[in-house]
Residue frames as qw, qx, qy, qz and C-alpha x, y, z in Angstrom:
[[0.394, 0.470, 0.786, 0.075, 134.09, -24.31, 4.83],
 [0.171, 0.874, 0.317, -0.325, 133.31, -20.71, 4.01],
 [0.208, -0.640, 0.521, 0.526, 136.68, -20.75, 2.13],
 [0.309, -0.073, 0.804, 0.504, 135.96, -23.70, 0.13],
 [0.370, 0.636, 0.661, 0.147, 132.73, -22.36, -1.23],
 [0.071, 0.845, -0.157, -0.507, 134.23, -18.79, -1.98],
 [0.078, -0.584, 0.581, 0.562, 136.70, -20.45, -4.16],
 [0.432, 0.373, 0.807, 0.150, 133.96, -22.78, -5.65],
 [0.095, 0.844, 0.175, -0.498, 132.28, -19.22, -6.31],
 [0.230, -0.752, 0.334, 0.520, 135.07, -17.98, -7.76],
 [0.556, -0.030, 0.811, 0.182, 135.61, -20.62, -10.24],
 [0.301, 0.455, 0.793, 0.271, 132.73, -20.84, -11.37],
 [0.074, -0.828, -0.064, 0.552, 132.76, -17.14, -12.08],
 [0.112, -0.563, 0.626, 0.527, 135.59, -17.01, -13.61],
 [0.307, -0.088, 0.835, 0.447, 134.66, -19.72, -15.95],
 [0.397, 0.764, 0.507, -0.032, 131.10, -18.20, -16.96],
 [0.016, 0.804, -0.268, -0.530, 133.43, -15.08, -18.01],
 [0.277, -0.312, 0.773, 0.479, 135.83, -16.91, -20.42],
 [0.361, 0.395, 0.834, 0.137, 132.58, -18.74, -21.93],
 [0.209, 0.883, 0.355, -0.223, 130.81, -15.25, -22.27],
 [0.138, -0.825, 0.358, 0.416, 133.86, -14.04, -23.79],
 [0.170, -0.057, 0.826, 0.534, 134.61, -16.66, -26.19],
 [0.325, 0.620, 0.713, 0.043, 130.98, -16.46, -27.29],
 [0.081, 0.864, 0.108, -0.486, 131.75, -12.73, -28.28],
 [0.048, -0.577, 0.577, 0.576, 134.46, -13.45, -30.30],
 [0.057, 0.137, 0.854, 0.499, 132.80, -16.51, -32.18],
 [0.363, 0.519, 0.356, -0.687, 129.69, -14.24, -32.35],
 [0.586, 0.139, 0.598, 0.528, 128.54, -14.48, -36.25],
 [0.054, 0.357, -0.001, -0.933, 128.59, -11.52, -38.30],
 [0.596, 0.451, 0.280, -0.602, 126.08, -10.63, -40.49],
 [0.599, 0.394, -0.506, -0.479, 127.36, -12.37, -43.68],
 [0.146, -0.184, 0.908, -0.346, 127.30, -15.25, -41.81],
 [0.479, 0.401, 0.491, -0.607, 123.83, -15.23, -40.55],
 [0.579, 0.577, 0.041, -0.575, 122.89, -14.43, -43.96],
 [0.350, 0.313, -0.858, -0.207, 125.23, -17.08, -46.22],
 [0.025, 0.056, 0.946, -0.317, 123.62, -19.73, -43.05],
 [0.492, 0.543, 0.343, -0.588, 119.55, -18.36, -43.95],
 [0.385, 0.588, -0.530, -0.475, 120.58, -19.15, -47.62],
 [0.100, 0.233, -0.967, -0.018, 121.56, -22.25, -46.95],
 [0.289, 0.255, 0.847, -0.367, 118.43, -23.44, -45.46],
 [0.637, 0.543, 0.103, -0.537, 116.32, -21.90, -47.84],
 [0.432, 0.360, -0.732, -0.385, 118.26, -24.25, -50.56],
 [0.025, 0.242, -0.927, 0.286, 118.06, -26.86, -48.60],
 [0.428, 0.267, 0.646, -0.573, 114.51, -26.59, -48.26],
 [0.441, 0.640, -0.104, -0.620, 113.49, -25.13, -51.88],
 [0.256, 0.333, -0.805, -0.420, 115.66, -27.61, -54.08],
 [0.077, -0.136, 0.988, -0.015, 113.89, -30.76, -53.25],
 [0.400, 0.606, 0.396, -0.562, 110.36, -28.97, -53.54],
 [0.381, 0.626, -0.365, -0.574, 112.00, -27.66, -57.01],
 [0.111, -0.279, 0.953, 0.044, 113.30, -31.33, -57.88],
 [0.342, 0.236, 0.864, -0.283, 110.00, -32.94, -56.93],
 [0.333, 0.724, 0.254, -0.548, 108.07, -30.49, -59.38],
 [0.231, 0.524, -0.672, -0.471, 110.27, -30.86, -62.16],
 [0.086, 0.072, -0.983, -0.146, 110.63, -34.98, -62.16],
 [0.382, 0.427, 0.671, -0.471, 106.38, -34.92, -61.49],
 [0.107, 0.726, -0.110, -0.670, 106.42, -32.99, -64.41],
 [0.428, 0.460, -0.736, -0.252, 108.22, -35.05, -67.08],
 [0.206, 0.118, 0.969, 0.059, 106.74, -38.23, -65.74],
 [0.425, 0.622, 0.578, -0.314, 103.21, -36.90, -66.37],
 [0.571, 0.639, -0.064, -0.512, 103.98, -35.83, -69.47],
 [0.178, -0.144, 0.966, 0.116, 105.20, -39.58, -70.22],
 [0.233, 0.305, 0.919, -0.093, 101.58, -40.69, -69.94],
 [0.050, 0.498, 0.676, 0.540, 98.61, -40.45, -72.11],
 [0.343, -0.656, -0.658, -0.137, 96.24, -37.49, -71.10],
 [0.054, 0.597, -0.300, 0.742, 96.34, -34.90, -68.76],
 [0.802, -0.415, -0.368, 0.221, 97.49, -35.63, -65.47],
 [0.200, 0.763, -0.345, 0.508, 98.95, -34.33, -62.35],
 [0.882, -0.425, -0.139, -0.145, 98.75, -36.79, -60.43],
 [0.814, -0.355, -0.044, 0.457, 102.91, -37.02, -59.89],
 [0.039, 0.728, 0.243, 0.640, 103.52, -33.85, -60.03],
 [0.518, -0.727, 0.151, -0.424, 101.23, -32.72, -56.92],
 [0.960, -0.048, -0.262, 0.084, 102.79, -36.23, -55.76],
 [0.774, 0.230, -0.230, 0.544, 106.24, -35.43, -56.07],
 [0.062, 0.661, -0.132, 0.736, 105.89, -31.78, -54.63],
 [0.788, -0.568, -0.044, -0.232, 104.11, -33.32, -51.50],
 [0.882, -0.404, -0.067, 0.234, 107.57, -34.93, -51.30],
 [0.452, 0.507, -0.067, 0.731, 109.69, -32.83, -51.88],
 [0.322, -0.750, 0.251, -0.521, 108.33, -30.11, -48.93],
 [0.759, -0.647, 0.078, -0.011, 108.47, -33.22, -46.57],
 [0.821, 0.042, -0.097, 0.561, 112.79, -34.09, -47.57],
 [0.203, 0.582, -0.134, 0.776, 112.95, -30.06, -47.24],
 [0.591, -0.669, -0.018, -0.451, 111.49, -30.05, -44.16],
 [0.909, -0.371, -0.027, 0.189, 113.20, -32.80, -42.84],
 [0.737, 0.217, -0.145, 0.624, 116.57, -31.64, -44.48],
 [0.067, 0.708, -0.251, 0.657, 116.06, -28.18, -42.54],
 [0.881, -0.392, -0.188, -0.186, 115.03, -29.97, -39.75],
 [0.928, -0.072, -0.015, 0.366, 119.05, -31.95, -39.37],
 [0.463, 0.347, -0.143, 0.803, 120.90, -28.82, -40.34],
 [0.048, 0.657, -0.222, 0.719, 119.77, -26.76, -37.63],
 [0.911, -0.373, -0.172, 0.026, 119.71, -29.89, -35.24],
 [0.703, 0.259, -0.182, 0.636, 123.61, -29.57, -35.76]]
């Protein structure tokens, strides 16, 4: 018995090594990191920018001064960024 949990031991040793070892090599380097922080900040920022723009050119459609879709549109716009950083670093 004292055999078959050495070589259970062992095993599993041996296979946290390999794992800790491939994780070195697919380690990411810094332009990684830093192309993948980019991303999310588009990901977040366009749909904020988007929302602010098309709020924009509807309220100046209508009579008067208004922001009413506008603030509207920005309000949605953080929550699809939010949600869209949300899914990409679910992945």
């Amino acid at each position: 018995m004292n055999q078959n949990h050495e070589s259970k031991l062992r095993e599993t040793v041996e296979k946290q090594a390999r794992r800790m070892k491939q994780a070195e090599r697919d380690r990411p380097t810094l332009i990684a990191q830093t192309i993948y922080l980019g991303t999310l900040g588009l990901v977040f920022v366009l749909p904020v920018v988007a929302g602010a723009y098309l709020g924009h050119w509807i309220d100046g459609q209508s009579q008067g001064y208004s922001t009413r879709w506008t603030l509207s549109l920005i309000f949605v716009g953080l929550v699809v960024g939010a949600m869209n950083v949300y899914f990409l670093l679910r992945e």
